[in-house]
N, C-alpha and C positions, 0 to 999 in steps of 0.2 A: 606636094603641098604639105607645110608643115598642120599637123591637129592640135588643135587646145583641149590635151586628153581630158584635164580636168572642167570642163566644159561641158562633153558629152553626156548625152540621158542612155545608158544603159536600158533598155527596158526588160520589164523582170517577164520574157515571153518564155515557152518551153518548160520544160518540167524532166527529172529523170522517174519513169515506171518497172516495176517491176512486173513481169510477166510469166506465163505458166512455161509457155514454150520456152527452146533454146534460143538467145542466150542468157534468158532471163532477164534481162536486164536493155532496156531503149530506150535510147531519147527523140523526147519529144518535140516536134518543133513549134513555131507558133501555130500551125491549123491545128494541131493534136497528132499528127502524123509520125509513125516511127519515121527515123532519116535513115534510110538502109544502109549508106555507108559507115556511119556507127556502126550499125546491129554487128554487120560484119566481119569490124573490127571486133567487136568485142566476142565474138565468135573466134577467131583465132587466139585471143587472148583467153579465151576460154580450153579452147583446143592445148595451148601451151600449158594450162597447169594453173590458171592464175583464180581464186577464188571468188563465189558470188559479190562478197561485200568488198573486194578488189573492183568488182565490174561497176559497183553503185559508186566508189570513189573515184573512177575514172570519168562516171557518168558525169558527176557535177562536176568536175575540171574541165570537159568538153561544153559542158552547158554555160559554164562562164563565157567561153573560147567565142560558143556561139551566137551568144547573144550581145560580145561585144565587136561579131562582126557584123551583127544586123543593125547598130548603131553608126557604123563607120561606112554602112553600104557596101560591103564586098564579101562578094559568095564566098564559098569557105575555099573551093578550087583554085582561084586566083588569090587567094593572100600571101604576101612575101614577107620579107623580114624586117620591114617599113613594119606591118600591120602588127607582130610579134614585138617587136621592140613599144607601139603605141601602146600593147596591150597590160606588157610590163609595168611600165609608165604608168597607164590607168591603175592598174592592181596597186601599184606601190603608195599613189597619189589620192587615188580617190576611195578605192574599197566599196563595198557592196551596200548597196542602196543612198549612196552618195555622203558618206558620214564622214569622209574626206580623212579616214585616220588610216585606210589603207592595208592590206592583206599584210599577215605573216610573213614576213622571207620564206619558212620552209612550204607556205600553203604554195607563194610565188615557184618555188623551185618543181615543186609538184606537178602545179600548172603547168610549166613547161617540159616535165619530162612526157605527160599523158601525150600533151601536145605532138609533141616531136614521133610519140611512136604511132601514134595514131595516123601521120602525116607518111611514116616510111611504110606501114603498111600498106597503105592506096597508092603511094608510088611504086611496091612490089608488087600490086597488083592491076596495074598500069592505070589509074586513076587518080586526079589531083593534081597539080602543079609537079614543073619537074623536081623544084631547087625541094627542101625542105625548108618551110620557115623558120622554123628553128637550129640555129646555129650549133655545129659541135664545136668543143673545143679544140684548138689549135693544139695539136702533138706531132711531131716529127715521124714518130715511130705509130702513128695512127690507129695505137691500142688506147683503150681504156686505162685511168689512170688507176693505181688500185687491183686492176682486173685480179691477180693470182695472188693477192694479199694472204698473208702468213696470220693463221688468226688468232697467233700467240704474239705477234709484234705488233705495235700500235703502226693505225693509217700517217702514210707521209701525206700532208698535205701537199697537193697539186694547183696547176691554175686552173681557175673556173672559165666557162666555156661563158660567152660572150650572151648577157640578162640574167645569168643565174647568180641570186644575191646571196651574198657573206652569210654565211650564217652565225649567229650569235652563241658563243659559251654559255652553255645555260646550268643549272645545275639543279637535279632533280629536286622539287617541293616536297616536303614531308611533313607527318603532322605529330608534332612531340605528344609523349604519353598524355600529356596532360589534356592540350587542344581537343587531342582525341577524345580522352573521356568526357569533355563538353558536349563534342560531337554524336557522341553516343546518349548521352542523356537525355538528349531535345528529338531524336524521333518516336515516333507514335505508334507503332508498333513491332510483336515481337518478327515480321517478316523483314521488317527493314532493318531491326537490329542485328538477325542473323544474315542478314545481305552484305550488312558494313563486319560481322566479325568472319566473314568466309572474302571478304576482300581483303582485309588485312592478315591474314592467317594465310592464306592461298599466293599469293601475288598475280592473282590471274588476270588477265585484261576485262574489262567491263563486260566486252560483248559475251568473254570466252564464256564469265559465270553466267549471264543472265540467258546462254543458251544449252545450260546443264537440264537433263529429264533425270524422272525420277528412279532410271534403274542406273544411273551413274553416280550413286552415293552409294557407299562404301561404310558402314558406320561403324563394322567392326575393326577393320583399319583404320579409320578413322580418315576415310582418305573420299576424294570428292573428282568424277571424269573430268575433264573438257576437250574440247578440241581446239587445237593449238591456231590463232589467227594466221592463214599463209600458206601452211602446208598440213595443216585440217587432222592433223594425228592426233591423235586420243593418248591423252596423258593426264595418268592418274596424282593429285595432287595430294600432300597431307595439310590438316585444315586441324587448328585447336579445337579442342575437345568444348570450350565454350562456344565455338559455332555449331557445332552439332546438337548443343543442349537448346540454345536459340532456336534454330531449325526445327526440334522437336515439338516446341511450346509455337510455333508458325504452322505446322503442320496440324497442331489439335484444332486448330481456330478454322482451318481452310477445309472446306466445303467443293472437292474437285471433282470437275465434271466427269461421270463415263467415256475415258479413252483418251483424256487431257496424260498427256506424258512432260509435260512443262514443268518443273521444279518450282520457278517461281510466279506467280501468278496475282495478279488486280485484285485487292478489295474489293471493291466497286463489282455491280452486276452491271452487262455480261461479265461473267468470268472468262477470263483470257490470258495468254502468257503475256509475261512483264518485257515490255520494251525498254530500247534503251534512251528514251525520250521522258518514259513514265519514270524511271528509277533515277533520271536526272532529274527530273523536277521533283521527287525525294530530297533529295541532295540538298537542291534550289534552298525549299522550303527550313530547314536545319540552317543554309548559311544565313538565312533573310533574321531570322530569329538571335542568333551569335552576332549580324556583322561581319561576316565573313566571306570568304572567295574561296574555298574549297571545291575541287574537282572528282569524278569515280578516278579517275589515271590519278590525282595524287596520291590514292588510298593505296594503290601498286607500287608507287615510290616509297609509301609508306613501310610496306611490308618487305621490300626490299633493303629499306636501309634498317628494318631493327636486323634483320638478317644480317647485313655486312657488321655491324655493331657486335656480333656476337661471336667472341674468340674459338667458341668450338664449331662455326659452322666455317670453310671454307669458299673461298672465292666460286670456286666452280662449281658447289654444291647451291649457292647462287642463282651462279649461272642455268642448272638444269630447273629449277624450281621456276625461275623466270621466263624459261624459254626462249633464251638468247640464243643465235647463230656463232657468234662469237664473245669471246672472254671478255673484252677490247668494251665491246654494251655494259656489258655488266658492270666495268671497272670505272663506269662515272658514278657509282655511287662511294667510292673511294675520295673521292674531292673533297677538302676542306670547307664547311660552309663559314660564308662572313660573319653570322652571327656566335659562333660555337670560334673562330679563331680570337675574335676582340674578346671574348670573355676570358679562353686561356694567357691572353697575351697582359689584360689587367691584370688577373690574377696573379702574374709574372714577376708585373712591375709593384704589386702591392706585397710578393713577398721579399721582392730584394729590397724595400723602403723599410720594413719593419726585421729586415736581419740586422743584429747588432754588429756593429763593427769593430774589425779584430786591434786590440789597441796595438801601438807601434811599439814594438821590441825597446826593450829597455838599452840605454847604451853603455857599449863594451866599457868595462872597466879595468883600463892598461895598467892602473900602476899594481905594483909587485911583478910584475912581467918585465922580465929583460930586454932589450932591442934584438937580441940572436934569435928568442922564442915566436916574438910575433913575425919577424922577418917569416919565419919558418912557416905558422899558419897562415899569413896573410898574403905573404911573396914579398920580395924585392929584395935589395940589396942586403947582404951581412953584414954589420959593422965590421 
């Protein structure tokens, strides 16, 4: 029986929790109930390597999965690729809480990677349905496309595997000197100022900085820890000497509790370390004031492209500051933006209109020249 995806009420039941035990991390279902075939899974994925906030983004892709099979009526053991394909549908159609403008392709692609592994898990360990709902891709040679990719050569594009959507060329936002310094002007304190000059000086990812303590600042180096989103190694970054001066004048003001090891930490009493919900609603509040739509991940694009901008720093030096796996990441900050191409290209056209034009050669003047002579310079017959 065909569904009228966009018809359906999702209902918003279930929750993802974090917990003390292993694997930290379980969903919830509508009683409040961990679902143990989760736990797990995420138990094995934990076992492989894969990090906490890996296990909270996996949570909320299954909690979608789940709650749009309590919608459709069917346990999660019985769903086939009817219910994956509706689910696509829903995501792409309707989006979350019914606002009908529909998920992201990469959140969609996401969705179904969690999906699928979560699905081959329980059927390794003989639980679930047998098929997987979600479809591999069609390849002869029944390897991953990509698998042993050269990560000096750029990805050949392959065919996508059957629900997983296109993904769109994008090309990283960044915010010109200028925008910037607006941006810096309108927050309200020196902790949020040195927050936005250790993002754009660092390139580090949001969570990386806002989960720095304070014996991983470096001030004589001038250099600031983090641990890297993925594979959790500790890599020391260099930060401008004006985020450090920020930092300083944050640190005179801040009042920190006995045995708080948080670097960044709430205004506001209780004092607690800064999430990344509170230093988005920083953010928020700066763009609400400008008009603006600015993100923490722009401010990493940011610090990335004055980087690639600058003749003495090199692509791969980049690359390590970034913490890219391959060159290949790094190398979209190389793209042409539309706004920076139209300006070179009027530019172009406004100086070949105001070059003056080479007047036309004056014309030869044959006579006192014999017909033998110009034969000679010109060609053709001799008299």
């Amino acid at each position: 029986m065909e569904r009228e995806v966009t018809a359906l009420i999702v209902p918003a039941i279930g929750a993802v929790a974090k917990i003390d035990a292993a694997p930290g991390t379980v969903l919830l279902d509508a009683t409040g109930e961990p679902v143990e075939e989760v736990s797990e899974f995420f138990a094995t994925m934990l076992a492989c390597g894969a990090s906490f906030s890996s296990l909270r983004s996996y949570g909320l892709a299954l909690l979608r999965w789940w709650r749009f099979l309590v919608a459709v009526d069917v346990c999660w053991q019985r769903a086939t690729r009817i219910e994956a394909r509706d689910f696509v549908l829903w995501m792409r159609l309707v989006g979350p809480a019914g606002r009908r403008s529909g998920y992201a392709p990469a959140t969609i692609n996401h969705a179904l990677a969690v999906i699928k592994m979560f699905y081959a898990d329980r059927i390794t360990a003989g639980d679930g349905p047998l098929i997987n709902p979600v479809p591999d891709a069609d390849h002869r040679t029944g390897r991953r496309s990509n698998a042993h990719h050269n990560p000096m050569q750029p990805f050949t594009p392959g065919l996508r595997a059957p629900f997983r959507q296109k993904m769109p060329e994008r090309i990283p936002r960044h915010l010109p000197d200028r925008l910037f310094d607006e941006l810096f002007a309108t927050l309200r304190s020196d902790r949020d100022r040195a927050l936005l000059a250790f993002y754009v000086s660092t390139g580090a990812r949001a969570s990386e900085l806002l989960g720095v303590t304070v014996d991983r600042v470096n001030v004589g180096d001038q250099r600031i820890g983090v641990h890297r989103k993925g594979s959790s190694r500790l890599q020391w970054l260099p930060a401008s000497a004006d985020a450090f001066v920020w930092l300083r004048l944050y640190e005179q003001q801040t009042r920190r509790p006995d045995g708080e090891q948080a670097l960044w930490l709430t205004r506001r009493r209780p004092v607690r370390p800064l999430t990344y919900s509170a230093a988005r609603r920083m953010l928020q509040r700066a763009n609400e004031s400008l008009g603006t739509a600015w993100t923490l991940h722009d401010l990493r694009h940011t610090a990335a492209q004055r980087m690639v901008d600058d003749p003495k720093m090199s692509l791969s030096d980049v690359q390590w500051v970034l913490g890219h796996a391959h060159i290949t990441t790094t190398q979209i900050y190389l793209r042409p933006r539309e706004e920076e191409v139209v300006s070179r290209v009027l530019a172009h056209h406004r100086d070949r209109s105001e070059r003056p034009t080479t007047p036309p050669p004056p014309p030869v003047d044959t006579a006192g020249y014999s017909a033998e002579v110009l034969a000679v310079l010109f060609g053709g017959p001799r008299p």
